[in-house]
C-alpha positions in Angstrom: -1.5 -19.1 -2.7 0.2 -18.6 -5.5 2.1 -20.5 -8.0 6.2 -21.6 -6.9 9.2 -20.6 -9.1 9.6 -24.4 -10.6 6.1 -24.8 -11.6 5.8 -21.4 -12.9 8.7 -22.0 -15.3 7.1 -24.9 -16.4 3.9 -23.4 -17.0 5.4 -20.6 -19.0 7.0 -23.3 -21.1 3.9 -24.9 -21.9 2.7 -21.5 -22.5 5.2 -20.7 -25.1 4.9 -24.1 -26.4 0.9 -23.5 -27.3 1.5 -19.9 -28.5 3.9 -21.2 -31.6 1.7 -24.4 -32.3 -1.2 -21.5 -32.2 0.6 -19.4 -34.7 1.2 -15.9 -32.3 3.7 -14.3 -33.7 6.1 -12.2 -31.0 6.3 -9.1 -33.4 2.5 -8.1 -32.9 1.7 -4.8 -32.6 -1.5 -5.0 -30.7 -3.9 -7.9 -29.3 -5.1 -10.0 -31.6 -8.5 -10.6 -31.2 -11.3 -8.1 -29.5 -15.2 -8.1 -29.5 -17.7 -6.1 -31.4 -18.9 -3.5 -30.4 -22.5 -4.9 -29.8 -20.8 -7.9 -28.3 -18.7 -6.2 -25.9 -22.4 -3.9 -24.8 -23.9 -7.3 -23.9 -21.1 -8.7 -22.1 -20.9 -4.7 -20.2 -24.9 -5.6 -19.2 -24.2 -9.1 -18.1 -21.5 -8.5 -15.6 -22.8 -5.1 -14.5 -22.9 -6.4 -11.2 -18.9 -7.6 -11.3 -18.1 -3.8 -12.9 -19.9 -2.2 -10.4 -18.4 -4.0 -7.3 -14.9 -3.6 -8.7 -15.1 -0.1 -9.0 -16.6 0.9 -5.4 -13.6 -1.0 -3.9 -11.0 0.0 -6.0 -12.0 4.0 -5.5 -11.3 2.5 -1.8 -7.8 2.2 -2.7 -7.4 4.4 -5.5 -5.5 7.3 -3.6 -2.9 4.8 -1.6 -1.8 3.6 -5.3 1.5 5.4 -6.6 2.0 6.5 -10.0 3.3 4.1 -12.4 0.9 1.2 -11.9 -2.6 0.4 -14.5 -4.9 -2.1 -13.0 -7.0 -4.3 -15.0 -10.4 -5.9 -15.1 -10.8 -8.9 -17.3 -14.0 -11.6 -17.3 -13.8 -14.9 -16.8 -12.4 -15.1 -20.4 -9.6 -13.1 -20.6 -11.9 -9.8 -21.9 -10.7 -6.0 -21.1 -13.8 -4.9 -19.3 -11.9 -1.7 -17.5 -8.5 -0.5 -17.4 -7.0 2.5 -15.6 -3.6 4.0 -15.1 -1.9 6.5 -12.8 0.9 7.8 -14.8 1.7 8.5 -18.6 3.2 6.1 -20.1 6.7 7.5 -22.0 4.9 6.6 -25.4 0.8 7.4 -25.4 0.5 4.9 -28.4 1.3 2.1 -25.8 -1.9 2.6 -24.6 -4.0 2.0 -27.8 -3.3 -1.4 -27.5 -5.2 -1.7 -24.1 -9.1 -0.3 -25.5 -12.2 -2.2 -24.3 -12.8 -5.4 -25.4 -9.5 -6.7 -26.6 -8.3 -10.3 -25.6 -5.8 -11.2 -22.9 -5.5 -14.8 -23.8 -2.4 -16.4 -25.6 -4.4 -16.6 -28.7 -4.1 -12.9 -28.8 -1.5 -11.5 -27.4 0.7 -14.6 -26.5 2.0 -16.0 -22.7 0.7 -13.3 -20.3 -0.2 -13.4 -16.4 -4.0 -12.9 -16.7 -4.1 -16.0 -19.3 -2.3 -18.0 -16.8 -4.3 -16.6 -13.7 -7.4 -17.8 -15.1 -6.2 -21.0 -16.7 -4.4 -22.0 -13.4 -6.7 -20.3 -11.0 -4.0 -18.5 -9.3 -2.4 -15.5 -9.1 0.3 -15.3 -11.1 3.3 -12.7 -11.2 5.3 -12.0 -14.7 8.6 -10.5 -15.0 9.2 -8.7 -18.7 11.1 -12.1 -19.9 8.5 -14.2 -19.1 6.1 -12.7 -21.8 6.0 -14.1 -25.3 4.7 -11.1 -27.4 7.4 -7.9 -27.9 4.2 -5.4 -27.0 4.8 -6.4 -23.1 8.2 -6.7 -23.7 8.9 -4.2 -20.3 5.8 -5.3 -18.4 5.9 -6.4 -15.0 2.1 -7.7 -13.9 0.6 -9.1 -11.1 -2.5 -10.9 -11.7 -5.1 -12.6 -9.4 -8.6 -14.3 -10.7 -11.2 -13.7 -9.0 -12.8 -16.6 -7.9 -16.7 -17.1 -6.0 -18.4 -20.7 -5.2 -15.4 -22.6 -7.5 -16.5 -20.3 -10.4 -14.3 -17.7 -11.6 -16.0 -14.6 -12.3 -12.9 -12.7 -13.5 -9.4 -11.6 -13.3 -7.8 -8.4 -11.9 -4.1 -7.7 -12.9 -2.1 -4.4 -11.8 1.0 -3.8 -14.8 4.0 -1.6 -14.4 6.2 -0.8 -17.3 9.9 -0.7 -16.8 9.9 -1.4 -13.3 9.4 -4.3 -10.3 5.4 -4.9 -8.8 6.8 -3.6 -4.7 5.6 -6.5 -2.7 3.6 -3.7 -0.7 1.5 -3.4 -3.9 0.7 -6.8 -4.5 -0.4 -6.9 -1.0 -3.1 -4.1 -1.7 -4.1 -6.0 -5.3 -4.9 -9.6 -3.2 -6.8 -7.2 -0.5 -8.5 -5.4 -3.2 -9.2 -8.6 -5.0 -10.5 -10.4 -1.4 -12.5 -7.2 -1.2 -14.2 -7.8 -4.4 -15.5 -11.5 -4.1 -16.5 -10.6 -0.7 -18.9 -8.2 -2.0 -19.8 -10.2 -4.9 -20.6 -12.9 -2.5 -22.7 -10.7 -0.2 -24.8 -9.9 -2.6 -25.4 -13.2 -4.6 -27.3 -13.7 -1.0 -24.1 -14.9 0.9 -24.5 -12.6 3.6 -23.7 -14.6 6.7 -19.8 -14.5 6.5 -17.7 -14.4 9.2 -15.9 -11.2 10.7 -13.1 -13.0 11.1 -12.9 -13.7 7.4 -14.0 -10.3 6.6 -10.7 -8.7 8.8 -7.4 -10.0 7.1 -4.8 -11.5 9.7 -3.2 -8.4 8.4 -5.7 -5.9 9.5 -5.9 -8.2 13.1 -2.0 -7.2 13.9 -2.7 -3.9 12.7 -5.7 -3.0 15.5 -3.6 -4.9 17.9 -0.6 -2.2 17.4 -2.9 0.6 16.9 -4.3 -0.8 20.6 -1.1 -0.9 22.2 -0.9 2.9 21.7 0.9 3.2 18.1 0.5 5.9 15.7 -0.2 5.4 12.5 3.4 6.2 11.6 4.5 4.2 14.4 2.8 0.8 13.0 3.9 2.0 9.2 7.3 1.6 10.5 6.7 -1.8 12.5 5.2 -3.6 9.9 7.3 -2.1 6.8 4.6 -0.8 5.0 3.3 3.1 4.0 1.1 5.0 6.0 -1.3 6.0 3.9 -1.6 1.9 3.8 -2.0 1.7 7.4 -4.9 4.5 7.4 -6.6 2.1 3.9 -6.6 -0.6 6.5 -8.0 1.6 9.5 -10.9 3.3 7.3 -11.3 -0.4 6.6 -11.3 -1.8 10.0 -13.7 1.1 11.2 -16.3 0.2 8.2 -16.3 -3.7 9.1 -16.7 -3.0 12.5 -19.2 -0.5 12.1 -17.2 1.8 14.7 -15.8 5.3 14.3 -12.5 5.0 16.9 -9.9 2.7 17.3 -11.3 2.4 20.8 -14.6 1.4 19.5 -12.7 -1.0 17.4 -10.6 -2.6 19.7 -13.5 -2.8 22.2 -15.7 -4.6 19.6 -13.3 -6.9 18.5 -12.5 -7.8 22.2 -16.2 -8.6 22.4 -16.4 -10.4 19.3 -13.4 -12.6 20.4 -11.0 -11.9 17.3 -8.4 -11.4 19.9 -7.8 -10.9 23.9 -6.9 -7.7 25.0 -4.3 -9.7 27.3 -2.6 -11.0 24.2 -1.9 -7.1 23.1 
């Protein structure tokens, strides 16, 4: 759900508040702390399985993803594991600081929204000002652990520098993350979940538009959002469904009782 403006204050205060008694200074130039090399190869063949899954559904959503944005993928720690950006950034040093292995907790690179994510065990969103370290000093990130059976596996964060997170973004980072411990779920042996958790509320409205006759342009413009989001979602309603038409889709869902074509 997310964390509310009062609270989030409150927790960047305390935040702040353990960086100094910790020592951080906000003039760093770089993370603090980052594994070995030989450390960083074990952790790589631990959580293959997380890697693996986060890449098949981010290449999902990779082309709907406008320049300016890098997306991250911590562990359950706070630990770099892959990072990836859509633009050049205005200095390329900027991105030395953001290599394999290096620590996102405030121990090494001060108050930050993956540290929080995983400490609070929600997503978290940071304006520039809220950061405590000068090297994020124009950051905006959106952050979201990634949570399976109360245990979280990881974090995944999506930064912008020198510019706001568009709510339509954050939208496609909790889908992508929902995405992720879906799959991680199915295949810890958790197959048997339910379509209708599988299809967001969001995808729902969209095959009910899409079944009242709209284009894809059409529904972009009734729900506000882009329309190479709208054709994500339909590639994605087609692959849960198992279908290859919105006909097939809406007759299926019909079936399945997700909605009444009456209610359309």
């Amino acid at each position: 759900m997310g964390v509310g403006p009062k609270k989030m204050r409150q927790e960047i205060m305390r935040s702040i508040k353990r960086c100094q008694s910790l020592g951080v200074k906000k003039t760093i130039n770089a993370p603090l702390l980052c594994l070995e090399e030989k450390e960083l190869e074990i952790r790589f063949l631990r959580l293959e399985s997380l890697i693996t899954v986060f890449k098949k559904c981010f290449r999902e959503v990779r082309d709907i993803i406008p320049n300016g944005y890098i997306v991250f993928l911590t562990d359950e720690e706070g630990y770099l594991l892959f990072y990836d950006t859509t633009f050049l950034l205005p200095d390329p040093n900027k991105l030395l600081t953001l290599k394999h292995g290096v620590s996102l907790t405030e121990k090494s690179c001060g108050s930050n929204a993956v540290s929080l994510a995983l400490q609070l065990r929600e997503s978290i969103y940071f304006e520039p000002k809220d950061h405590y370290c000068d090297i994020f000093s124009e950051w905006y990130c959106f952050a979201i652990p990634l949570i399976i059976d109360e245990g979280v596996k990881g974090c995944l964060a999506f930064s912008s520098v020198g510019q706001r997170i568009s709510n339509e973004m954050i939208a496609i980072v909790k889908l992508l993350a929902r995405n992720i411990m879906i799959e991680l779920r199915h295949n810890s042996g958790d197959s048997q979940i339910p379509i209708r958790a599988v299809l967001t509320e969001q995808q729902l409205h969209i095959l009910k538009l899409f079944a009242q006759g709209m284009t894809s342009m059409a529904v972009a413009l009734e729900m506000k959002l882009s329309e190479n989001t709208i054709k994500y979602h339909k590639k994605k309603i087609y692959k849960v469904l198992g279908v290859r038409s919105i006909a097939e889709a809406v007759g299926k869902a019909v079936k399945m009782g997700l909605f009444s074509i009456d209610n359309v």
